[in-house]
Each structure stands twice: as structure tokens, then as C-alpha cells.
ZAMARDO-133435 format. One record per residue: x, y, z of N, C-alpha, C in turn. Coordinates in steps of 0.05 Angstrom, whole numbers, plus 5000, padded with zeros to 4 digits. Example, Ala and Ser with C-alpha at 12.3 -4.5 7.8 and 13.67 -1.06 7.14 Angstrom:
BEGIN
526448865156524649105156526449345156/525749555142527349795143525850015157/
END
This chain:
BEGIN
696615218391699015388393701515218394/702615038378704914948370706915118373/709614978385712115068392714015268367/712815208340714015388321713015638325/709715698316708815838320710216038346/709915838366711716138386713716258383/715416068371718316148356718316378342/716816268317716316418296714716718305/714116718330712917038333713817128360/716317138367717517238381720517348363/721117598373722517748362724517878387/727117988380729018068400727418098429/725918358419725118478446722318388458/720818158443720517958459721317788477/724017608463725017508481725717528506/727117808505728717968528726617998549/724518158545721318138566721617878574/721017608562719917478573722017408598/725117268583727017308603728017388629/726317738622726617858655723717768668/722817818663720017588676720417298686/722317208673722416958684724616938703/726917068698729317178713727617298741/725917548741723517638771722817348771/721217188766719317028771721116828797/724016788786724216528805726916658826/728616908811729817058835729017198855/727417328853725717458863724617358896/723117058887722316958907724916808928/726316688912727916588924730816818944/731117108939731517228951730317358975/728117268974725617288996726017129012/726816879006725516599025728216529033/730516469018733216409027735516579037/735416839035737817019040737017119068/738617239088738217339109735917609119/734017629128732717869131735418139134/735018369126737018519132739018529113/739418319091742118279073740818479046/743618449042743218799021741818618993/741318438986740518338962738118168968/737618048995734218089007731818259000/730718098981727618208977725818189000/724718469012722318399039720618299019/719318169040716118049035714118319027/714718499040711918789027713018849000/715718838987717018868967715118638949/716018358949714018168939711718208930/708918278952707018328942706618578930/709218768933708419048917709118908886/710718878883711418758853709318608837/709118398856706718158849704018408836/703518538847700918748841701218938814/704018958814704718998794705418828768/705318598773705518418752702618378742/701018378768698518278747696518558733/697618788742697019058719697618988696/700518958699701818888671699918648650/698918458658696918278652695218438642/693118618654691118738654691618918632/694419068628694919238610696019088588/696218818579696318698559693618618546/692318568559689218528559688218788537/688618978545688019248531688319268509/691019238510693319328489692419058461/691318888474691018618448688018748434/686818868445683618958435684519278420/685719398436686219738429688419698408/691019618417693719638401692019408370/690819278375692019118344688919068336/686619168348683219188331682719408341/683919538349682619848355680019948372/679619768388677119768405678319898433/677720158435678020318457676020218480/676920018496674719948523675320138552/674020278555674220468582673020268601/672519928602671119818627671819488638/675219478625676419288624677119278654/676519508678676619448702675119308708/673019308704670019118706670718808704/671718688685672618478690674818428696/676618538707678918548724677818418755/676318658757675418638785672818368790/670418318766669518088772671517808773/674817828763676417558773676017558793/677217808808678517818832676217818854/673217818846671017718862671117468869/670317308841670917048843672816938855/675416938859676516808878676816958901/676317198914674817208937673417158951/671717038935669416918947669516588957/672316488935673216378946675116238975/676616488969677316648999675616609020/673516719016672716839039671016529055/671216349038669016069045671215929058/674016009054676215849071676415889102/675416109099674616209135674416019149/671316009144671015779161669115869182/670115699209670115789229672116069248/673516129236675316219246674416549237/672416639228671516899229670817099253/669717219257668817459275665817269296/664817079269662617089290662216779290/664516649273664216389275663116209260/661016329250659216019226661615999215/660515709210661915549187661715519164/658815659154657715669130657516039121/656716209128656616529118658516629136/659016759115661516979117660617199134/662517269154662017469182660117719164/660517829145659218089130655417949131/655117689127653117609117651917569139/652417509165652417429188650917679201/652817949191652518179209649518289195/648518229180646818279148644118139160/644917939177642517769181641717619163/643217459138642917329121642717039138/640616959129638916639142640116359127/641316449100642616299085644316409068/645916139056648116279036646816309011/647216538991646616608967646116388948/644616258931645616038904647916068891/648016298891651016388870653216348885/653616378905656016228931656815948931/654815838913654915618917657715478904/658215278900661015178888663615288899/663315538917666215688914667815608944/667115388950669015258969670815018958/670714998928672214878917674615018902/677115058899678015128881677915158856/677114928848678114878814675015038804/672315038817670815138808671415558802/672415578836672615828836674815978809/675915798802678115778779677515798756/674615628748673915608726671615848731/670615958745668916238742669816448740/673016488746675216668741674916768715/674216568694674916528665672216568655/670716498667667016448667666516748663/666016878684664717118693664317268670/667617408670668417558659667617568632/669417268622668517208590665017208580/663717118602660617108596661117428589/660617518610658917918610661018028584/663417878580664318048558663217908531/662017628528661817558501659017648495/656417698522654117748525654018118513/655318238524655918628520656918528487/659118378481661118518456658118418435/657718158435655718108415653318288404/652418388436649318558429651018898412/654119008423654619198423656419228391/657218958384658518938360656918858341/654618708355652218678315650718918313/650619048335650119328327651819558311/653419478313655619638302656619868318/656919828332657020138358660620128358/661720318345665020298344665520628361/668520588367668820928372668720948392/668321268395668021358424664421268441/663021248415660621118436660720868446/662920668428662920388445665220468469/666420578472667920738495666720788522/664920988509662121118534660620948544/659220718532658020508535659720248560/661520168550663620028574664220228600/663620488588665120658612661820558631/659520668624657320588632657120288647/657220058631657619828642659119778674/662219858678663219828701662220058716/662220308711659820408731656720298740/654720138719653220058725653619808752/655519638746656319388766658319488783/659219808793660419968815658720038831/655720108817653620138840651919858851/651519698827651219468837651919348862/654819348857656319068885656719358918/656019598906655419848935653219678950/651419578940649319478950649719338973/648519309002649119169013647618809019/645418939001643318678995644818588968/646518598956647518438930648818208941/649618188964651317888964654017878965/655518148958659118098954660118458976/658118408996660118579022659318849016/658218978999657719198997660319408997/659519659014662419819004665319679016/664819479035667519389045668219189031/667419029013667718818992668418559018/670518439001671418199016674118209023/674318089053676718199067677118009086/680418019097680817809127680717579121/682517539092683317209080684617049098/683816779101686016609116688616469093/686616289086688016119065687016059035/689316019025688415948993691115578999/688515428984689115178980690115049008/689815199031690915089050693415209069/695515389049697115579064696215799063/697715869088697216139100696716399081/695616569069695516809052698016999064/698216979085700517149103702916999104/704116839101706516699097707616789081/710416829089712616899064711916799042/713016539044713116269014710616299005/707516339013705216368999705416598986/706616838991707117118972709017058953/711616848961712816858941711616708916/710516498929709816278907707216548887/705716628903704016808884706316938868/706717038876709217208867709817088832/710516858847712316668813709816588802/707216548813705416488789704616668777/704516948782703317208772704917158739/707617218753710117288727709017048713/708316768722708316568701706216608685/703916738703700216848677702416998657/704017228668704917408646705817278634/708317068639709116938608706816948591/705616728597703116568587701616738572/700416898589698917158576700517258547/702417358552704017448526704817278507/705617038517705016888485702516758472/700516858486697516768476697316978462/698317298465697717448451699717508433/701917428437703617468414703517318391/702216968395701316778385698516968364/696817048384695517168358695717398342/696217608350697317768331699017758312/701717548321703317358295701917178279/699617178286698117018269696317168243/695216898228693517098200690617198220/690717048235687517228256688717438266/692317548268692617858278692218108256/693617928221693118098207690218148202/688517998209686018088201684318288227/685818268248685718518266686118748255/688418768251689118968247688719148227/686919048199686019078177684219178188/681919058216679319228225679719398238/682319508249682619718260683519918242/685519858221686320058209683620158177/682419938172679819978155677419768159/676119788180673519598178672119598163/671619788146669219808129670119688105/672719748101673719538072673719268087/674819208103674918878113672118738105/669718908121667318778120666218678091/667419008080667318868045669018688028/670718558040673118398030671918108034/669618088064668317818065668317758089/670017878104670617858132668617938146/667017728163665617718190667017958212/666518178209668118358229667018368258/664418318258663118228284665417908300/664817778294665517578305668917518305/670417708295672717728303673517918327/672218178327671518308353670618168372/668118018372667117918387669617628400/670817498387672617308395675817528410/676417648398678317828420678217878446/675618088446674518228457674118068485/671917748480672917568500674817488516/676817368486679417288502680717528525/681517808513681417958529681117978559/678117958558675917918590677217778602/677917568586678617328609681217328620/683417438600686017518610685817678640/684117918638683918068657682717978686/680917808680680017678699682217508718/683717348699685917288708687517378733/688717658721690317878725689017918747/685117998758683618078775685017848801/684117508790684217298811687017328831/688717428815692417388817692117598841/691117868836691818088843690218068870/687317868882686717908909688517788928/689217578935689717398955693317588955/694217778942697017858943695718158956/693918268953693218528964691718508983/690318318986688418179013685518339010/684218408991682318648997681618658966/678318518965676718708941674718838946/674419038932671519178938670719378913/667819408918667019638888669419788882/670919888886671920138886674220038857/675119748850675819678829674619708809/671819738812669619758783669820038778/671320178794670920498781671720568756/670020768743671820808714674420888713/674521128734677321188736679921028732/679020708748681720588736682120458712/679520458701680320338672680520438652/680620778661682021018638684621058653/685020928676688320898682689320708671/688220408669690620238653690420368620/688520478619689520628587691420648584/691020948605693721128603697120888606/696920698624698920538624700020438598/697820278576698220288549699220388532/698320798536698420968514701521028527/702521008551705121058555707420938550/706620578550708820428540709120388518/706620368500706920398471704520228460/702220368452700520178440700620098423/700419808408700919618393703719498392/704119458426707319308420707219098448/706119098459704718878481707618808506/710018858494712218948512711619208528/711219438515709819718519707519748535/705719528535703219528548704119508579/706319268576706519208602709519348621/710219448613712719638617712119828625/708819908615707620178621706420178647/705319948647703519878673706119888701/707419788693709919738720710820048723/711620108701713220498700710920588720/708820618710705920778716705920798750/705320538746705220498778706420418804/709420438795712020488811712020808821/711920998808711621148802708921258815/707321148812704621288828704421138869/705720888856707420938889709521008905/712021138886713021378888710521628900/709921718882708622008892706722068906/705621828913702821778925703921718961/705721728967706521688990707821939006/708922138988710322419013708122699002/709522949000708423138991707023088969/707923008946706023008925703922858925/703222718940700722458938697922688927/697522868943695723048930693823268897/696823178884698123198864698422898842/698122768853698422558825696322478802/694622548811692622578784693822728767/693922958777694223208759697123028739/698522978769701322858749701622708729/699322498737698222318722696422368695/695722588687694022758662694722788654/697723008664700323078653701422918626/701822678650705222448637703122338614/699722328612698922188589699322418558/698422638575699222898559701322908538/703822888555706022948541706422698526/706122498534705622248515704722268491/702622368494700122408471701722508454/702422848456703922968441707222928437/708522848448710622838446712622628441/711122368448711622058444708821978437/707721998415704921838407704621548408/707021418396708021138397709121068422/708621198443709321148471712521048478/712921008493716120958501717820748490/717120458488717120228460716620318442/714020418431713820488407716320588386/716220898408718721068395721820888397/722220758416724020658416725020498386/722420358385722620128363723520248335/721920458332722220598316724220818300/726220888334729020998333730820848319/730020548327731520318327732420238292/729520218279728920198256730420278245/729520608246730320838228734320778222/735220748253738420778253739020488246/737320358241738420138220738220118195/736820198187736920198152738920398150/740320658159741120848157743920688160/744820468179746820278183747020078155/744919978149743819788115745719908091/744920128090744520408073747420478073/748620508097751620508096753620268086/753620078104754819908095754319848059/751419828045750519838014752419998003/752720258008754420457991757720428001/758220308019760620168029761719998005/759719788000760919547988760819627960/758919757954758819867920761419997922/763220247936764820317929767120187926/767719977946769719737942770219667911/766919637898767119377881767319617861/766719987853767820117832765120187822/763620097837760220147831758720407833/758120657820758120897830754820917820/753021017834750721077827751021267807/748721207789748021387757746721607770/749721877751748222137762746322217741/745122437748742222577732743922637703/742822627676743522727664742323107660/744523217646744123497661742223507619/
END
């Protein structure tokens, strides 16, 4: 990914995203950590990690938007590997303990303790290191997604059954990790972090610094995906979304272009999963539900699918907004609200809120082209040839 290349595939309202991302990324924290508690331009610390949670949706809903917006692969179970990041470095988490738990070992985690577990798991193993827990972030995810897309894409399974199928998947590994003999906490998941790398999880400056690394995955994240879709591997996306069956006959491997997305994808989200524990303090099954991974849809279909600004604009609107309403009278009500706002989307903004935008944009510029054109022709005495009668 050469420095032109990024050049060359960033456009206005690219730029501007990334800008305010980076503009949040380092004001943000620093109005946290240096201005007076109480001062009118003081970010609280609960402010911080609400945002931060919201940055790494936005991750999660770019993740989507690179498989749905530009190959057309509707995944209903991109929570699934959201939530196996955010295992992985919990589990990391949770080995920082220590001694300093409920019941004291130094080696199993108080849940495992209470379980009567005689030893630590094999699979536990390594995750008192960082850089490992780091590299299984990327691991997990990408495995179960390159292992599913392969068997599910040389089959050819497109559509709403490869839809149903993922939806299946994160429900299958939602009852899984319920288990209390699986190893990862059962319905309470993993909880009661001390430290990551050594500071406090509860410290201002440790929220802020998450804080600025979330926004920095998002940079990152978005020009890996803007990088490919500006690329000839996006037009050939997008050829399998808008005709796979001619692609496959053109020569194109349509398997193994899915199958390479489809990954990268996983692993973005996984990402987005790792970012999003140690700032909310708390994983558990209840992330593998399907429900939320026909919610970051809806986050998608609202900002604008196939515009990866839109993906992530949607995710923040979405769920500003669902913590708006989810807090007084209406909290009872926000599904419904939430069915609604995809509703009127559907029908009324199909190209979602970017989309249409972009597209307003368009339109009243050629219509500006188009003017000034018949401007300058009349200057110069130039009159368009009428019909002969």
C-alpha cells in the first residue's frame, strides 16, 4: 500500500472523515486529561469511553460495508467475530489479575476457581503475553472466517441462504461460550479488568490513550479499505456483486476473491471487538447474538452502503441515538424505533444518508457544468442546432 495509492483513492469526503477522526483522536483526549474537571469544553472520562465504543462500531460497520457495499455479501454474523477479538484480549485481561482477584490464584481466573477448575485450559495458554494476545485478535477471527467463507463460497451458497447460514454460525458460538464448562465465563463472560500493559484500565489517561488508538484502527481501517476498493481488486468486487455469473465467465476466480475479503473483513472486526473490551470493561455471549449483527447492518443501510464514510457515520448516528432513547421513557420502545429508522431508510433513502447525499451532490453539479457550458457558448455566439421542422 504505497503513499500514492492512498492519495490517489481518497477523495473530498474522504479526506474530511479522516480529519475529524484525527481532529477526535488527539482533542478529545487531551480535553480530558488537561482542562479543568467542570470547564465548559472538558470532556468527562464516561464521555471518553462512550465515544471510544463508538469508534470501534464504526470499525465494525466498515468491516460490513467492505463485504456488503462493494461484493455484495450480506453477512448477518460479523458479530461473531467482533466479539471473538474482544475474547481474545480479555482473556488477556483477565491473566493480568493476577493475584489480586476474589480468591487469589495467581494462575486461574476467580470464574475458574469458583468452577473448580484444577488447571488452566491449553487454549489459555500464551495469553499473559501481549503481543500473542494481539496476534490471536487477528488469528481467531480470520481463521473461523477463512475456514466458514471457503467451505460456504466453493459451494456457492450466495444470498439470503449465505445470510441464514452466518446468522446460524454466531448463534451456534452464542450457545457455545453460555456453557459454563467451555472455558470463557459462561453467561457472565469476562469481567473486573485490572490492567492492560501495566496501567490501570480505570485511569483517565488509559481511556484516553484507548480512546486515540480506537480513532487511529479507524484511520487505518479506512484506508486499507479505501486502498482496496480504489484498487483493480475493488473493480473486480464490485463486478461480483453487481454480476458474478458473468465475472466467473470472464475468468475470474470468484471464490477466492470472496474468500480474501471476506477474511480481511473478520479481522478488521476483530480488531474493532479487541478495542471495544478493556473501554467497556465486560465481554460476554450476549455479543454473539444475532440481533446485533442485523444491527450493525442496519448501521450500514443507514449511512449509506457502498460509501465506507456512510458505514461509519451510521454506526455513530445509530448509536448516539440508541443511547439517547434507551435511557428515559422511550428505552422500551427502541427496537420498534429502531425497525422504523431502517424502514424509512429502505424506502425513502435507499442510498442511505451519504449515499443520497453524494448523489444530490452529483446531480447539482453537472446541472452547475451544464450551466456555466451554455454560459460560455453564448459569450462566444455559439447557439445549439435547432430541429429541423
Amino acid at each position: 500500500m504505497t503513499p500514492h495509492m492512498l492519495t490517489r483513492s481518497l477523495d473530498r469526503s474522504a479526506t474530511i472523515f479522516l480529519a475529524v477522526v484525527a481532529a477526535c483522536g488527539i482533542l478529545i483526549p487531551l480535553s480530558n486529561l488537561l482542562l479543568p474537571a467542570g470547564s465548559f469544553l472538558q470532556v468527562p472520562t464516561y464521555l471518553v469511553a462512550l465515544w471510544g465504543k463508538y469508534v470501534c462500531y464504526a470499525i465494525l460497520a466498515l468491516s460490513i460495508d467492505l463485504i456488503w457495499g462493494y461484493c455484495g455479501i450480506l453477512s448477518l454474523g460479523h458479530g461473531a467475530f467482533f466479539a471473538l477479538g474482544g475474547y481474545a484480549m480479555g482473556m488477556y485481561l483477565m491473566r493480568q489479575i493476577g493475584t489480586r482477584g476474589v480468591y487469589g490464584n495467581p494462575l486461574l481466573p476467580d470464574f475458574m476457581v469458583f468452577l473448580n477448575y484444577s488447571k488452566l485450559p491449553w487454549y489459555w495458554y500464551g495469553f499473559d503475553m501481549f503481543w500473542f494476545a494481539a496476534l490471536m485478535v487477528l488469528v481467531v477471527p480470520g481463521l473461523l472466517a477463512f475456514c466458514f467463507g471457503w467451505l460456504a463460497f466453493r459451494s456457492r451458497v450466495t444470498g439470503v441462504y449465505l445470510s441464514i447460514i452466518t446468522q446460524a454460525m454466531t448463534y451456534a458460538l452464542l450457545l457455545a461460550f453460555f456453557r459454563n464448562d467451555f472455558g470463557f465465563g459462561g453467561n457472565n463472560g469476562l469481567t473486573d479488568f485490572k490492567d492492560i500493559l501495566g496501567f490501570n484500565v480505570q485511569a483517565e489517561g488509559t481511556r484516553a490513550a484507548l480512546f486515540a488508538l480506537s480513532c487511529l484502527a479507524l484511520i487505518v481501517a479506512f484506508l486499507i479499505c479505501r486502498s482496496v476498493v480504489s484498487s483493480k481488486l475493488g473493480k473486480v468486487l464490485i463486478a461480483i456483486r453487481d454480476a458474478e455469473s458473468r465475472s466467473r465467465f470472464l475468468g475470474y476466480r470468484v471464490e477466492s476473491y470472496k474468500l480474501f475479503v471476506f477474511t480481511l473483513s473478520a479481522c478488521m472486526a476483530g480488531v474493532a471487538g479487541a478495542l471495544y473490551v478493556p473501554q467497556v470493561g465486560i465481554i460476554n455471549p450476549s455479543e454473539f447474538a444475532p440481533g446485533n449483527s442485523i444491527e450493525a447492518v442496519i448501521w450500514v443501510a443507514v449511512g449509506g452502503r457502498g460509501t465506507l464514510v456512510g458505514a461509519a457515520l451510521g454506526a455513530v448516528v445509530v448509536n448516539y441515538a440508541k443511547t439517547l432513547f434507551t435511557s428515559g421513557m422511550l428505552a422500551p420502545y427502541w427496537l420498534f424505533m429502531l425497525g422504523a429508522l431502517f424502514i424509512l431508510v429502505t424506502l425513502l433513502l435507499p442510498k442511505g444518508i451519504v449515499g443520497t447525499f453524494n448523489a444530490w451532490w452529483d446531480q447539482s453539479k453537472e446541472k452547475r457544468t451544464a450551466a456555466i457550458s451554455a454560459s460560455a457558448a453564448a459569450e462566444d455566439g455559439v447557439t445549439e442546432p435547432k430541429m429541423a421542422e
